[in-house]
Backbone bond lengths (Angstrom), bond angles and torsions (degrees), N, CA, C in turn:
res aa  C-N    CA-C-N  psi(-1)  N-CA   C-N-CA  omega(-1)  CA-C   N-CA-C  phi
1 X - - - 1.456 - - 1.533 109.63 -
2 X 1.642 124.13 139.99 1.234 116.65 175.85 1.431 124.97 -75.41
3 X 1.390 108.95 6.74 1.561 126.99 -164.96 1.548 106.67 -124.84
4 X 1.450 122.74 161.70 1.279 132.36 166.68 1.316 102.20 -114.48
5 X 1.449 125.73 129.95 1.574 142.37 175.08 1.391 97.22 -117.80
6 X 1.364 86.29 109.38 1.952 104.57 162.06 1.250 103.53 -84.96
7 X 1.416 132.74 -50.37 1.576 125.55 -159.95 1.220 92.30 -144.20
8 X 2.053 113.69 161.88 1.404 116.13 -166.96 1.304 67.94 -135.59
9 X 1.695 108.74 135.44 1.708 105.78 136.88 1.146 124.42 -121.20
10 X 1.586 96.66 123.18 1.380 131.45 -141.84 1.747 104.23 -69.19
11 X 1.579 124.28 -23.07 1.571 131.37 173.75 1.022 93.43 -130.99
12 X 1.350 112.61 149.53 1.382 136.90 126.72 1.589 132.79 -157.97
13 X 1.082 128.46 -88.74 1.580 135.37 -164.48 1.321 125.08 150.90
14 X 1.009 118.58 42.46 1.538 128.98 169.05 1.585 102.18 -27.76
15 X 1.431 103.54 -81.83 1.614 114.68 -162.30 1.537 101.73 -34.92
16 X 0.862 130.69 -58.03 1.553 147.09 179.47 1.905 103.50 9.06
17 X 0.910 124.53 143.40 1.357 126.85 159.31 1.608 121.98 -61.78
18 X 1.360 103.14 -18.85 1.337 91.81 -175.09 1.565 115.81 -95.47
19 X 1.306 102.80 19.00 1.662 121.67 -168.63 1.916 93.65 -117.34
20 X 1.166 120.28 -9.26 1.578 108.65 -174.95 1.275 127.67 -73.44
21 X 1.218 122.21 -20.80 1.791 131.59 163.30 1.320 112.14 -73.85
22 X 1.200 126.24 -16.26 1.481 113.76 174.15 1.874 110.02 -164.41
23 X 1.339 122.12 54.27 1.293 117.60 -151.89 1.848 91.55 -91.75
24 X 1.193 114.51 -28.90 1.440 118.48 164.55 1.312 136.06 -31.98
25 X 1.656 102.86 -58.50 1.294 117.23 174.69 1.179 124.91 -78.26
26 X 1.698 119.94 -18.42 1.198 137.09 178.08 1.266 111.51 -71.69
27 X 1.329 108.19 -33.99 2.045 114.96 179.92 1.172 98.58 -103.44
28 X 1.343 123.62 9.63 1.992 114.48 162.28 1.810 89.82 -98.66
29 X 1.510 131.62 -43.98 1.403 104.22 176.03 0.917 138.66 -46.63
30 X 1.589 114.48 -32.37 1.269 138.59 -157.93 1.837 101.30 -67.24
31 X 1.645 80.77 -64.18 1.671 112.19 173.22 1.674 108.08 -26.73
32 X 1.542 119.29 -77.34 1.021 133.46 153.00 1.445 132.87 -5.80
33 X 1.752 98.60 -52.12 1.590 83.36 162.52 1.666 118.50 -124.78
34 X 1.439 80.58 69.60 1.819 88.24 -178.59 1.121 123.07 63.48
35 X 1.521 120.33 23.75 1.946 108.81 -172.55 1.721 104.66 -116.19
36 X 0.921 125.85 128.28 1.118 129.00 -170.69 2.167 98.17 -113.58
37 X 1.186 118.21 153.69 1.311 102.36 -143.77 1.680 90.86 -140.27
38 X 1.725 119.78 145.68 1.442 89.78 158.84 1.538 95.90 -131.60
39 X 1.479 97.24 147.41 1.885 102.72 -168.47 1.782 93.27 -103.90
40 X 1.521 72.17 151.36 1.851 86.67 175.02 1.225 130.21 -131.18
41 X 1.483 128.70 136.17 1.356 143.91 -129.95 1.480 110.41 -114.41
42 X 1.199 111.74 63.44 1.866 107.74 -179.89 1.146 132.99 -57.26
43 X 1.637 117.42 -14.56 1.490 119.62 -172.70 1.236 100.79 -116.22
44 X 1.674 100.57 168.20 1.776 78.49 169.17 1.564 104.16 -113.87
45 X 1.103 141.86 48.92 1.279 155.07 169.17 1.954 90.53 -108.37
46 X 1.244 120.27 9.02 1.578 96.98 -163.37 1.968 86.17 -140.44
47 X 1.468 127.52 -13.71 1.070 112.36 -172.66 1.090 117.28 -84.52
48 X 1.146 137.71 -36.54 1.325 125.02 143.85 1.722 130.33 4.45
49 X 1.188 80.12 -59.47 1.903 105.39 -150.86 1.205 85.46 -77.17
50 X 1.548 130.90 -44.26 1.582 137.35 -157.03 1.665 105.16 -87.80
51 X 1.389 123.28 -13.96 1.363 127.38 158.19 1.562 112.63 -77.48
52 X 1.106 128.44 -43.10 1.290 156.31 -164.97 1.749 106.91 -61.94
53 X 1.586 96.13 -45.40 1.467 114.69 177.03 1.322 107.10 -63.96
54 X 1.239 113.73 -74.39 1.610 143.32 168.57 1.700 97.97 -13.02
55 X 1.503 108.23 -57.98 1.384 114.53 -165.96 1.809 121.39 -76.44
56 X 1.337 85.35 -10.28 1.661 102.57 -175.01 1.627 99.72 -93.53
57 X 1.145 128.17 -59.45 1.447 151.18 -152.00 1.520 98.80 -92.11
58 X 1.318 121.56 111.16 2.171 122.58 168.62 1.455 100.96 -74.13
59 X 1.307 117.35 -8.48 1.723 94.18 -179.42 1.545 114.13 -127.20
60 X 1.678 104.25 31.46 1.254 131.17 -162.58 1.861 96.60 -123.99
61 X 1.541 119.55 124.94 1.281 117.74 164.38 1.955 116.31 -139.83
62 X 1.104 104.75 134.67 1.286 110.57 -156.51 1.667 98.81 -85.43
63 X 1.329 121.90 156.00 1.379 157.47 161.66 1.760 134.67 -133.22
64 X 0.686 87.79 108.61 1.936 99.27 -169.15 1.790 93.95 -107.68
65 X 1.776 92.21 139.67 1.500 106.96 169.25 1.405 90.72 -157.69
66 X 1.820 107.66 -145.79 1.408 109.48 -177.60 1.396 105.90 -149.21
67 X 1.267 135.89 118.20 1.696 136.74 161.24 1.354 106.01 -19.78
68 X 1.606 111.42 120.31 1.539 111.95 -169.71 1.620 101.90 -70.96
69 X 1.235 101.90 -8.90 2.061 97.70 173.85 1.874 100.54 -69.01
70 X 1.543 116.86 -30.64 1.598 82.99 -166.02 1.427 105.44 -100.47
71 X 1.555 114.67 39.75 1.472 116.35 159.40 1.540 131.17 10.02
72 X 1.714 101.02 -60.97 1.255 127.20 175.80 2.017 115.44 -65.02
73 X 1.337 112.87 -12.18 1.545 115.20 167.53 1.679 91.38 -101.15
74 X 1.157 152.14 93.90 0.848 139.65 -175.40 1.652 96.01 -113.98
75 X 1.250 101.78 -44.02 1.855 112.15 -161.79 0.906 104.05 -64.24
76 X 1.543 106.16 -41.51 1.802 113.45 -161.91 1.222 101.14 -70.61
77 X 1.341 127.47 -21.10 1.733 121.40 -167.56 2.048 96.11 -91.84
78 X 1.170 114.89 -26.20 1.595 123.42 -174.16 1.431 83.94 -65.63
79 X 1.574 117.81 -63.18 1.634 116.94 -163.16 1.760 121.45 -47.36
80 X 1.930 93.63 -44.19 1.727 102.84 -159.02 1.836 82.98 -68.16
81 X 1.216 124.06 -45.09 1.683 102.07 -155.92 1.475 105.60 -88.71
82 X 1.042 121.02 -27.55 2.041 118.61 150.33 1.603 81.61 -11.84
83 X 1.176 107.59 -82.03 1.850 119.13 -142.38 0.945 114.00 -84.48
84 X 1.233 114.95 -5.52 1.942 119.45 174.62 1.576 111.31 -125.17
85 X 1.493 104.59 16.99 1.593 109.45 179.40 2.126 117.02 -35.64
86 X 1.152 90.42 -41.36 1.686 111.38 -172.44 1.378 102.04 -68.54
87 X 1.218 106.80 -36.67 1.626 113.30 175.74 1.513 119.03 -26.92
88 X 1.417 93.83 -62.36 1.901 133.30 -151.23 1.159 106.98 -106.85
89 X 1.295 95.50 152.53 1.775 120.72 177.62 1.295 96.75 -115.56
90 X 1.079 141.16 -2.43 1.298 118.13 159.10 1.777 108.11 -176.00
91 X 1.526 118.70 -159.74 1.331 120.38 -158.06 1.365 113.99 -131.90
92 X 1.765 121.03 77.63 1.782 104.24 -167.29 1.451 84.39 -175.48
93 X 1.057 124.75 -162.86 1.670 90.30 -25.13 1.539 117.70 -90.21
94 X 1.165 107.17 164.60 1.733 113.03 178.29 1.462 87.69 -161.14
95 X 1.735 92.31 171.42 1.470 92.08 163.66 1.785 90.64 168.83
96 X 1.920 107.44 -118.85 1.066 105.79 166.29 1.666 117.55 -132.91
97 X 1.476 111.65 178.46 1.218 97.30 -158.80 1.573 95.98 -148.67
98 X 1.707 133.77 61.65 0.830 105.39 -155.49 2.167 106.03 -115.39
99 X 1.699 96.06 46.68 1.202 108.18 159.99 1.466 124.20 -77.64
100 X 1.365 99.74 -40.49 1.681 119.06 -163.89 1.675 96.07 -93.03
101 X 1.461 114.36 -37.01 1.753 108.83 -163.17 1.601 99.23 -122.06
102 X 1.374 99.64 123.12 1.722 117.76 -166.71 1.538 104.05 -109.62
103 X 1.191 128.24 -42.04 1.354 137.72 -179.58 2.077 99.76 -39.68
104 X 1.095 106.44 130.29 1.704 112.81 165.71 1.730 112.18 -55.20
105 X 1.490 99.32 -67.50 1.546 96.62 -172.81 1.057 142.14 -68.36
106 X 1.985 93.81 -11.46 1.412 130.64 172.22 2.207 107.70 -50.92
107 X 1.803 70.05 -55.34 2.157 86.58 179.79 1.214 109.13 -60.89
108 X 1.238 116.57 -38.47 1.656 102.00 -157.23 1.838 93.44 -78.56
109 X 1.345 119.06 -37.47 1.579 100.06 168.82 1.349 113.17 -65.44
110 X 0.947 138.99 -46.21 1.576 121.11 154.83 1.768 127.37 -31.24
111 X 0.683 123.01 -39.35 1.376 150.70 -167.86 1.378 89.78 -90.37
112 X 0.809 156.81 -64.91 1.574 166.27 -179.98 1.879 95.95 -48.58
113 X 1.415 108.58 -71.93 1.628 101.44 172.73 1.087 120.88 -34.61
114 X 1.512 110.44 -50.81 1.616 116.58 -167.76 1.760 97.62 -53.16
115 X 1.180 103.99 -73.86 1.265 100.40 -175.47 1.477 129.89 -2.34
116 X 2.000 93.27 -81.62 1.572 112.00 173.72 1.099 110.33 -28.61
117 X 1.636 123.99 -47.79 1.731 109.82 -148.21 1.366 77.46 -99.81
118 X 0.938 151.42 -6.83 1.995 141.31 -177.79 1.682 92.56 -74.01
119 X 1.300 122.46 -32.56 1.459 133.66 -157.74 1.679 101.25 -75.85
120 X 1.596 103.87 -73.59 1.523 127.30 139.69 1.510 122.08 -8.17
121 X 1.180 110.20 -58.65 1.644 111.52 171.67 1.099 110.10 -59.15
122 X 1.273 126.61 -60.28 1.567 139.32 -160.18 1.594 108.95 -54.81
123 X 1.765 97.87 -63.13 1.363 124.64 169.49 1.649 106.62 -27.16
124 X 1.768 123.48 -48.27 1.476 107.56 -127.10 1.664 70.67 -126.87
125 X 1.488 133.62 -8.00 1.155 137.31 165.52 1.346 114.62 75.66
126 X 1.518 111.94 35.88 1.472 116.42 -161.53 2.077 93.87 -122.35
127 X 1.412 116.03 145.70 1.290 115.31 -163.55 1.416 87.15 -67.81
128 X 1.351 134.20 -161.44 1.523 169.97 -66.09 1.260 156.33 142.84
129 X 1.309 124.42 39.95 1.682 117.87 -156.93 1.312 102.95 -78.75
130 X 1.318 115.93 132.14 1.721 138.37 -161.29 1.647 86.62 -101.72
131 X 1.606 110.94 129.68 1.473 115.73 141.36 1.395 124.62 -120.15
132 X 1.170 119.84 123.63 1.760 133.15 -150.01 1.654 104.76 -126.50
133 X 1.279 118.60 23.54 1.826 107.29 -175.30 1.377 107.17 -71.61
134 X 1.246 123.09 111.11 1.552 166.21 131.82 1.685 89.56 119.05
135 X 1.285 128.04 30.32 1.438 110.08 147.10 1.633 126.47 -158.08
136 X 1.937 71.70 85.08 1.606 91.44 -173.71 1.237 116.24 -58.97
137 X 1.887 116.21 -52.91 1.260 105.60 -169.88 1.651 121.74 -77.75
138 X 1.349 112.04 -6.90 1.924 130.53 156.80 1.135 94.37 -33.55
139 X 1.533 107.87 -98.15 1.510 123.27 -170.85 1.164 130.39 -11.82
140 X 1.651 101.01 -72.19 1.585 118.75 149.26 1.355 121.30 -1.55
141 X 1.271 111.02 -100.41 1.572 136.50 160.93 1.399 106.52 -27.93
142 X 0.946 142.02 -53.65 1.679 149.77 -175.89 1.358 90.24 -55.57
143 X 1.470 113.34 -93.70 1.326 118.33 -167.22 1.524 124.11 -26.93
144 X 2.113 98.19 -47.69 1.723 90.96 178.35 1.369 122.32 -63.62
145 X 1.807 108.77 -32.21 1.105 101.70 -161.21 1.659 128.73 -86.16
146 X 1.500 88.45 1.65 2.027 123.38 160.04 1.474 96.83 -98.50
147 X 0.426 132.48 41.66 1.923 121.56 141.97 1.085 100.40 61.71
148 X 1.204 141.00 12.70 1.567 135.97 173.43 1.338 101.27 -54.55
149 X 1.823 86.60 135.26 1.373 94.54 178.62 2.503 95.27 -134.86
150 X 1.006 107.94 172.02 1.685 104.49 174.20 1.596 88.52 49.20
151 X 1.275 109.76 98.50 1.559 100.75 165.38 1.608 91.41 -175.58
152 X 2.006 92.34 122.73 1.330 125.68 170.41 1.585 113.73 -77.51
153 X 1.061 127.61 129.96 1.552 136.09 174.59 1.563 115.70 -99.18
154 X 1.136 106.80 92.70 1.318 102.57 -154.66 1.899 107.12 -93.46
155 X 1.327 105.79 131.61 1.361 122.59 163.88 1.745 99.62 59.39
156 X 1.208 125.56 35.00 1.488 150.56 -177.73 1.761 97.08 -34.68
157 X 1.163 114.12 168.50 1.445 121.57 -167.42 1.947 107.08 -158.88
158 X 1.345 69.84 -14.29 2.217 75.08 -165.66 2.028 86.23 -69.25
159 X 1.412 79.97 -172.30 1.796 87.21 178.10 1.510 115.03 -86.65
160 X 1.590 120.12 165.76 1.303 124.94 -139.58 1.968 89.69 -100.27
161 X 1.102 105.19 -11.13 1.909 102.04 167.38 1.340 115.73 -66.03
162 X 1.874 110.52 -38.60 1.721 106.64 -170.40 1.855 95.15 -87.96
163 X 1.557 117.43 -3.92 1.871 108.80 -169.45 2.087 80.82 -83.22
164 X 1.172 107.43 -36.89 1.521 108.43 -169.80 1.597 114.83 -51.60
165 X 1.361 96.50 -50.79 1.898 102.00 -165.87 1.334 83.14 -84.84
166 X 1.562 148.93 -49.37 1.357 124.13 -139.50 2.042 91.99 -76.53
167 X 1.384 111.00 -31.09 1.427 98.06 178.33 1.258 121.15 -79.14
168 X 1.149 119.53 -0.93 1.524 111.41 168.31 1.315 128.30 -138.64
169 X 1.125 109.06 27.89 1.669 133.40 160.32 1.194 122.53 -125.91
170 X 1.216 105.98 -27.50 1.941 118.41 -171.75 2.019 100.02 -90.92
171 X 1.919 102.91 -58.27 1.057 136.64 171.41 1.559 109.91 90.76
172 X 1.574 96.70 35.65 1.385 111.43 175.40 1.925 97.57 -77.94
173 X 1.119 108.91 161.59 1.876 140.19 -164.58 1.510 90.92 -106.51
174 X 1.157 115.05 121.47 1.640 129.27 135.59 1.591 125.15 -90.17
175 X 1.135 95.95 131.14 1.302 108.85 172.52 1.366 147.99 -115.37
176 X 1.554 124.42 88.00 1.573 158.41 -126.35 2.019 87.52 -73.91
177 X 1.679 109.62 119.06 1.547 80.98 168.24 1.578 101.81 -119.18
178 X 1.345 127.43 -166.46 1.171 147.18 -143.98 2.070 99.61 -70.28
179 X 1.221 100.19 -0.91 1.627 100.68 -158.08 0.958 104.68 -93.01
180 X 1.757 117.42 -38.44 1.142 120.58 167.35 2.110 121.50 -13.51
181 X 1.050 87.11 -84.54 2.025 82.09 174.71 2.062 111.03 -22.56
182 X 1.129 93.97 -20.05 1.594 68.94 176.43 1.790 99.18 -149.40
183 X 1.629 127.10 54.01 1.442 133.60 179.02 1.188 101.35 -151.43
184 X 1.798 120.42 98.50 1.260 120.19 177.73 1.667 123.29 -51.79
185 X 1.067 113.24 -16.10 1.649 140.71 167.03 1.457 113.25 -54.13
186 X 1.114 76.20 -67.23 2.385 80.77 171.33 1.137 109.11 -61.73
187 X 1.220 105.25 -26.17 2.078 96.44 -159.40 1.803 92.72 -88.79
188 X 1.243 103.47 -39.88 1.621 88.18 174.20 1.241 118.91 -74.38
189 X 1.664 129.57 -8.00 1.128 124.89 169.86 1.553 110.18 -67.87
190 X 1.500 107.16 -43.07 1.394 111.43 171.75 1.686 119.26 -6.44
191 X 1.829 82.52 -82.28 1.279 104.99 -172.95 1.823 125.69 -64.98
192 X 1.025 111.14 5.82 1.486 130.24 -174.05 1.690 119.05 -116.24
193 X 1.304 96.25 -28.11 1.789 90.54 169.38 1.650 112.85 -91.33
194 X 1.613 102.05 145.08 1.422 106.15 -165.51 1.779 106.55 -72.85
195 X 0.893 92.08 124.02 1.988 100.28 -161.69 1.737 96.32 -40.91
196 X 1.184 125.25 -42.03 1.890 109.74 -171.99 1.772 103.00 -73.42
197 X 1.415 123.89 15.32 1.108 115.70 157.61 0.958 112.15 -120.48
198 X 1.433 146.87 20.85 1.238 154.04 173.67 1.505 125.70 -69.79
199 X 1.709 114.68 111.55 1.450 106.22 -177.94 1.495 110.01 -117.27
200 X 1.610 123.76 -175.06 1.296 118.25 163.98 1.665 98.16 -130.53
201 X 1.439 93.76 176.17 1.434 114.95 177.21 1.058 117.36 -164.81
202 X 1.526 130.23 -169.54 1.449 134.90 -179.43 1.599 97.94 -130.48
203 X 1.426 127.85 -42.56 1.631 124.23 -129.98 1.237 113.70 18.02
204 X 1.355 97.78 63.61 1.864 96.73 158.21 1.346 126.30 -49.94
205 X 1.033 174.80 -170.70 1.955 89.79 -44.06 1.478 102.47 -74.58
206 X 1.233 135.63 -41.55 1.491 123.22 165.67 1.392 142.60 -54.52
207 X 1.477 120.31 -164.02 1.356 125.29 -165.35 1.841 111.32 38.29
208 X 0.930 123.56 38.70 1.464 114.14 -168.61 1.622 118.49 -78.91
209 X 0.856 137.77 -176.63 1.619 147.14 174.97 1.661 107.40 -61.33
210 X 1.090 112.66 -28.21 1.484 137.73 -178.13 1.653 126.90 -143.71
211 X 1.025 92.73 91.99 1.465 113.74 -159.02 1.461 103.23 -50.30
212 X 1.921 141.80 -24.16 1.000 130.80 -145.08 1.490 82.15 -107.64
213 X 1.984 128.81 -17.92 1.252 103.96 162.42 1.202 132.43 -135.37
214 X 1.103 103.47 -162.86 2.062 110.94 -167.94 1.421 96.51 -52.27
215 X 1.363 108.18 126.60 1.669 113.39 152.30 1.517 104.47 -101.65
216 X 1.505 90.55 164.31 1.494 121.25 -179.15 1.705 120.28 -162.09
217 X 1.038 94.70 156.82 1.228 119.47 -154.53 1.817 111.56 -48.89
218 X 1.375 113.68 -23.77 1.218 141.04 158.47 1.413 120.83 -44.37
219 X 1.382 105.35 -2.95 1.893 94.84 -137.72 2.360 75.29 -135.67
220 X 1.500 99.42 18.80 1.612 88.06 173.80 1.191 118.95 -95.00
221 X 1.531 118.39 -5.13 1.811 103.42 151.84 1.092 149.23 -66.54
222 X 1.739 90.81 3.67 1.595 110.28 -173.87 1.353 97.10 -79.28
223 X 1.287 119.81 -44.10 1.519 127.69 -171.84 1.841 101.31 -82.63
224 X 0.542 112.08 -58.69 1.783 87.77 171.03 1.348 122.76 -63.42
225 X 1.033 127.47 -13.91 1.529 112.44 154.48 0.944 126.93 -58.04
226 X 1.482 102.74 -55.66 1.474 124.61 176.76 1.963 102.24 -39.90
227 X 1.261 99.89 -65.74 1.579 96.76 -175.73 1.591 136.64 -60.23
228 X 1.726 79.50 -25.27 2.115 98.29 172.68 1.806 86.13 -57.11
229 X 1.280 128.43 -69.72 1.288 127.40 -155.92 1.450 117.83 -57.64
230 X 1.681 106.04 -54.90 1.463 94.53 159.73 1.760 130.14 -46.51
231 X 0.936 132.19 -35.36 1.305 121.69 173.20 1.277 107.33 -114.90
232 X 1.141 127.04 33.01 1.766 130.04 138.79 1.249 104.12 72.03
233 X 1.492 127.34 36.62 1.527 128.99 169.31 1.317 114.38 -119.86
234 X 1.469 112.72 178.82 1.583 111.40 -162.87 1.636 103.45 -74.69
235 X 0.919 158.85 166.51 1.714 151.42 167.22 1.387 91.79 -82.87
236 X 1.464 160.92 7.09 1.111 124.36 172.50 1.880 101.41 -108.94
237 X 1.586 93.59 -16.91 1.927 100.11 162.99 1.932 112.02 -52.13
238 X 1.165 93.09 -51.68 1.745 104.53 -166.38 1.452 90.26 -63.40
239 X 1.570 121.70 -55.89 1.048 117.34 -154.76 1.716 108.93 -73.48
240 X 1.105 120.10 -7.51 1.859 124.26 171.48 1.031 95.72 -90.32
241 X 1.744 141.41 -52.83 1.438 131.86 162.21 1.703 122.77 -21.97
242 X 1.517 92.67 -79.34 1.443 82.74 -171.00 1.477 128.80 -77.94
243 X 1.609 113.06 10.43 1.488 119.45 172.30 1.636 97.61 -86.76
244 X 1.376 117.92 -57.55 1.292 104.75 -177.02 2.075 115.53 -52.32
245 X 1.454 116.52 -25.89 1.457 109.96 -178.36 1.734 102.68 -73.66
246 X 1.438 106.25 -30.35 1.559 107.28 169.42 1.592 130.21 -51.73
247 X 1.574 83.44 -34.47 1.756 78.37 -179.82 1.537 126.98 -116.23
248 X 1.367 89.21 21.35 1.416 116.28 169.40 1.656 99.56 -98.44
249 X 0.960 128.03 -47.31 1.314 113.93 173.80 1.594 119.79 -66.49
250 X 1.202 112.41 -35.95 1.356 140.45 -164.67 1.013 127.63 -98.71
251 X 1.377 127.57 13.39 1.476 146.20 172.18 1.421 115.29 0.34
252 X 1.535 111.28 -74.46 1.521 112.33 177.97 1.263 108.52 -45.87
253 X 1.263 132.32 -14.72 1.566 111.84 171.72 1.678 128.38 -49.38
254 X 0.856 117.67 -38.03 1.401 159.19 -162.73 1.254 111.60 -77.92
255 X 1.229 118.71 -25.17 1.347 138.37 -148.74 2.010 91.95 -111.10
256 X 1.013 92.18 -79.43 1.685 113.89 176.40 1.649 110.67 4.48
């Protein structure tokens, strides 16, 4: 590689609107301090743009899935990465979402998407970013009982017993984001995922260190500190940890 990567953050949102006045300089900070980043593309008005990035940026790698709300585009998202497989490093995020959608029959077509692209993953051999807000232990169960295999859980919410067994029985990856410093939830997730599945992130522009502003991708040493301290190790231990679990999941990095 012509670059040195100290840290990957493993989610976020480049494409995002709230990155369009200056999304350049934001992935040259990043750049700057060794973080190489992969953004993820929920709509499909935005995957494009999030390959596009990927292709502009060396320390930029793209991921396309679909917002488990638009259930109902399901095909079209199976079709675009069929054809843009080469694109991507991986498949997310999607998943489930059953804070926002309460209806039963509503889930099980949700639940039905998940599937496809769990199928899709396997099929196209590309990892997974899981979104599970308020149904962690769903997800869970979904994924095992589809054969998911390489699959990141990103910015998890369920309780820190099912982040425990799914990482070290399943050997699914959690992934710690920037919020942690102030979500007693993360921090006990901390301590509950089996450290060789341990990832970080930001979800930029959200979850940030400071909730009232823009995060970015810049802002992931906040969260590994945070985590060196929670489990009482040096930050440059955690931080060789969770780069090496990064690029064990994340192969094409390597490649680039």
């Amino acid at each position: 590689m012509s670059r040195i990567i100290g840290m990957v953050d493993t989610h976020c949102h480049l494409e995002n609107e709230a990155f369009d006045p200056d999304r350049d300089s934001v992935i040259k900070d990043a750049e700057n301090l060794g973080i190489a980043i992969i953004t993820s593309a929920i709509r499909k008005d935005q995957w494009d743009l999030c390959c596009e990035i990927a292709d502009t940026h060396s320390n930029v790698f793209a991921s396309v899935g679909l917002d488990p709300m638009k259930y109902n585009e399901c095909e079209s998202a199976v079709d675009w990465i069929r054809k843009n497989k080469m694109r991507i490093i991986s498949i997310g995020e999607t998943g489930l979402d059953h804070y926002f959608l309460r209806d039963h029959e509503e889930r099980e077509s949700q639940e039905a998407c998940f599937r496809k692209l769990i199928v899709l993953a396997n099929e196209l051999k590309l990892p997974m970013q899981v979104h599970s807000r308020s149904a962690g232990k769903k997800a869970i169960e979904v994924l095992e009982s589809s054969g998911a295999v390489n699959v990141q859980m990103h910015a998890f919410d369920g309780k820190a017993s099912y982040a425990r067994s799914a990482s070290r029985d399943l050997g699914y990856y959690f992934s710690i984001p920037t919020s942690v410093v102030r979500s007693p939830q993360k921090r006990n997730l901390v301590k509950a995922i089996h450290i060789e599945r341990l990832l970080l992130e930001t979800d930029s522009p959200v979850l940030g260190p400071d909730k009232t502003s823009r995060n970015v991708p810049a802002n992931l040493p906040i969260a590994l500190k945070e985590v060196a301290t929670l489990l009482r190790r040096e930050e440059e231990e955690i931080r060789s940890i969770v780069l090496e679990n990064t690029l064990r999941l994340y192969s094409r990095i390597e490649t680039k």
